[in-house]
Residue frames as a rotation matrix with the C-alpha (Angstrom) as fourth column:
UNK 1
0.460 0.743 -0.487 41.22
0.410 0.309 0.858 -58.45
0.788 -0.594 -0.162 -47.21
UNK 2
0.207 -0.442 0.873 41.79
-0.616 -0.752 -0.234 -56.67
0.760 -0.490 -0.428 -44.12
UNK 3
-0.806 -0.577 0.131 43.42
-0.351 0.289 -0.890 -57.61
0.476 -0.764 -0.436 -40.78
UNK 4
-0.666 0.636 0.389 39.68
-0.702 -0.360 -0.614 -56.98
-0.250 -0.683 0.687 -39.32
UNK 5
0.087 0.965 -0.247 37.86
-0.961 0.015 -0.278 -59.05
-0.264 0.262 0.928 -41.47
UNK 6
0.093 -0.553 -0.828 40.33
-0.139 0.816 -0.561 -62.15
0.986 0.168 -0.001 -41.68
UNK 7
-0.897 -0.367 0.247 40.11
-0.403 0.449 -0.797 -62.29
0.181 -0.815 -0.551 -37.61
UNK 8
-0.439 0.731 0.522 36.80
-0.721 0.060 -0.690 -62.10
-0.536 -0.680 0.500 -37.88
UNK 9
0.442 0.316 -0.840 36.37
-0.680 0.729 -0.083 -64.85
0.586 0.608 0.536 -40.48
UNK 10
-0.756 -0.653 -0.038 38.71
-0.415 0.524 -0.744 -66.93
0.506 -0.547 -0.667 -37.77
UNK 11
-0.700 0.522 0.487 36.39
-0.666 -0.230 -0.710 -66.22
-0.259 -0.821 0.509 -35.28
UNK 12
0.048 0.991 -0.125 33.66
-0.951 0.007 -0.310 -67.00
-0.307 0.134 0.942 -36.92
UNK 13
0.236 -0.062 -0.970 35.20
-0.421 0.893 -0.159 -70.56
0.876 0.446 0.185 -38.16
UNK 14
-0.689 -0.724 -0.010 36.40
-0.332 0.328 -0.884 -71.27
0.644 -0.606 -0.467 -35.06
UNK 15
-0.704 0.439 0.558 33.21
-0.461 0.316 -0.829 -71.07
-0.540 -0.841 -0.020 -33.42
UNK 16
0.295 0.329 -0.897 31.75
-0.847 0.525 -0.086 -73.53
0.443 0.785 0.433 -36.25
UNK 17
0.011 -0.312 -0.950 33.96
0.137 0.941 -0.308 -76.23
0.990 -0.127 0.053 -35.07
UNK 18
-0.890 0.101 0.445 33.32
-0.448 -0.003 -0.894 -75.23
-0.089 -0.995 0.048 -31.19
UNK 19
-0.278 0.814 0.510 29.94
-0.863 0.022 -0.504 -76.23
-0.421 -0.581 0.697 -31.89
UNK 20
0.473 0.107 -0.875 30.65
-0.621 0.745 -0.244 -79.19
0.625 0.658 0.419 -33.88
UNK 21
-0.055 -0.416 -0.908 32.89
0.432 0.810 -0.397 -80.77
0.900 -0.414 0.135 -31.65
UNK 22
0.496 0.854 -0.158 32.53
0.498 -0.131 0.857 -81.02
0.711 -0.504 -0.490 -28.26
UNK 23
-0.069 -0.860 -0.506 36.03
0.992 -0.112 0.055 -79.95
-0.104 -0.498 0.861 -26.95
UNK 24
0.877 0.439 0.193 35.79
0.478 -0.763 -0.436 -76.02
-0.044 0.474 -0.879 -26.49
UNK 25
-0.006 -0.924 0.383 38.86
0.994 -0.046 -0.097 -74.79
0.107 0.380 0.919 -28.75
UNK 26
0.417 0.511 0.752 37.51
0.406 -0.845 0.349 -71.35
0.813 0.159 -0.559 -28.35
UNK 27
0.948 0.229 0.222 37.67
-0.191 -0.152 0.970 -71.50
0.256 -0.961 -0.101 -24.72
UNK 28
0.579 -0.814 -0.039 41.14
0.563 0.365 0.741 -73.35
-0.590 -0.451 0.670 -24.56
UNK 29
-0.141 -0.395 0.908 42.63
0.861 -0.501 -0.084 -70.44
0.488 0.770 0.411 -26.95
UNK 30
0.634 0.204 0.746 41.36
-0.442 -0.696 0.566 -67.68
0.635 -0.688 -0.351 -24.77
UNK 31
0.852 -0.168 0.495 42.89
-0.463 0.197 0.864 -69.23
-0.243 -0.966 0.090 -21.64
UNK 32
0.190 -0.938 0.289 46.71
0.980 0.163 -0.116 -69.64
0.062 0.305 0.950 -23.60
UNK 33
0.197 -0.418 0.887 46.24
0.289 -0.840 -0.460 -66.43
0.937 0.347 -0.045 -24.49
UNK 34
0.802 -0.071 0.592 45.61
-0.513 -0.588 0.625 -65.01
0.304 -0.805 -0.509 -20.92
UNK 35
0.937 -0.295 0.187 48.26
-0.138 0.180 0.974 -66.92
-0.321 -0.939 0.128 -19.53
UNK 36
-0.070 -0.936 0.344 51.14
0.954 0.038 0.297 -67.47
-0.291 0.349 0.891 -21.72
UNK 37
0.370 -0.297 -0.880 50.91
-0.309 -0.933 0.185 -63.32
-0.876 0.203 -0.437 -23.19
UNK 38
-0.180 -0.851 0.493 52.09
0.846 0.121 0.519 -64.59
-0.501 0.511 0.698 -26.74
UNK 39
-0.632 -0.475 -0.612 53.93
-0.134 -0.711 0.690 -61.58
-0.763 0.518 0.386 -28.87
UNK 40
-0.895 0.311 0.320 51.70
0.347 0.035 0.937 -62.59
0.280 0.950 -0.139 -32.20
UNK 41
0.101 0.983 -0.154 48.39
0.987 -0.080 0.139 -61.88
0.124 -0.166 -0.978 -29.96
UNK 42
0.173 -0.116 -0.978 49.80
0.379 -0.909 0.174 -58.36
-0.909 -0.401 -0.113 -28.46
UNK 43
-0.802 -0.189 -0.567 50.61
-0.186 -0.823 0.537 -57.08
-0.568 0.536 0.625 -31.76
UNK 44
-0.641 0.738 0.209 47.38
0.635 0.359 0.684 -58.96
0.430 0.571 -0.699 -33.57
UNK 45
0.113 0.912 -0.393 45.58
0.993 -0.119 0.011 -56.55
-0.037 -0.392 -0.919 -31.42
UNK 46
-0.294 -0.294 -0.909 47.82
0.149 -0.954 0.260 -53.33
-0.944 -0.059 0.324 -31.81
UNK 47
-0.992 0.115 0.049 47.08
0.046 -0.027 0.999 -53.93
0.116 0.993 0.022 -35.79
UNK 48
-0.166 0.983 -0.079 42.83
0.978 0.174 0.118 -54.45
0.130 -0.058 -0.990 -35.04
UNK 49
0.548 0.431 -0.717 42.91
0.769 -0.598 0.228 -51.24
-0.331 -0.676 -0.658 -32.93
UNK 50
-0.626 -0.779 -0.017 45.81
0.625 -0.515 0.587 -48.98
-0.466 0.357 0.810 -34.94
UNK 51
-0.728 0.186 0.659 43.42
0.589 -0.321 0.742 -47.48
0.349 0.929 0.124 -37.22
């Protein structure tokens, strides 16, 4: 399975349980990333976009 199709199976589970529960985990994941910069997101995105 590829890098591309295992975020986008994240994705797509993640926003399963955004709309099951009412806390948005989506939203509070986005808004770590932007502000803390972690190292696993910057390269999770050089690997998406490498090819």
């Amino acid at each position: 399975m590829t890098l591309r199709t295992q975020s986008l199976i994240y994705l797509v589970g993640l926003s399963i349980v955004d709309a099951v529960i009412p806390i948005p985990i989506v939203g509070l994941i986005l808004i770590f990333v932007i502000l803390q910069k972690p190292p696993w997101f910057q390269k999770l995105v050089y690997e998406l976009y490498e090819a």
